[in-house]
C-alpha positions in Angstrom: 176.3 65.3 54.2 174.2 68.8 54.3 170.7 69.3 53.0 169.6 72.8 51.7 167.6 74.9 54.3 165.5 75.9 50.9 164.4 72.9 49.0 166.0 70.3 51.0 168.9 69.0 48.1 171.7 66.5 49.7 174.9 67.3 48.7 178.1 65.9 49.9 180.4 68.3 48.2 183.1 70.2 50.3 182.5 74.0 48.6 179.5 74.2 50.7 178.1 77.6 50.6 176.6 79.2 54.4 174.9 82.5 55.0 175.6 84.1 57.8 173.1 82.4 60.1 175.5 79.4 59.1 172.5 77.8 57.0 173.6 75.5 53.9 172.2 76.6 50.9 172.6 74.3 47.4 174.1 76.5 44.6 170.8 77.2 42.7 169.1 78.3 46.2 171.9 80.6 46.9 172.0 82.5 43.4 167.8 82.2 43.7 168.2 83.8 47.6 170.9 86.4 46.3 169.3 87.3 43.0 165.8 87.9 44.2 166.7 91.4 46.1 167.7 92.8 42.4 164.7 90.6 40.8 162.2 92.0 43.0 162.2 95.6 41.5 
């Protein structure tokens, strides 16, 4: 089990995604963390 370094989700799936810092991030979090850069305009 992993817990999102952002809002603290569980998830017990196996296609967890890491940044390079090897943090877990749940898949809303990661597109949020990824978007934001282009967003942020």
């Amino acid at each position: 089990m992993v817990k999102c370094c952002i809002c603290g989700i569980e998830n017990s799936t196996p296609d967890v995604i890491y940044d390079e810092d090897m943090l877990y991030y749940c898949d809303n979090c990661y597109l949020a963390e990824n978007s934001s850069a282009i967003d942020n305009e």
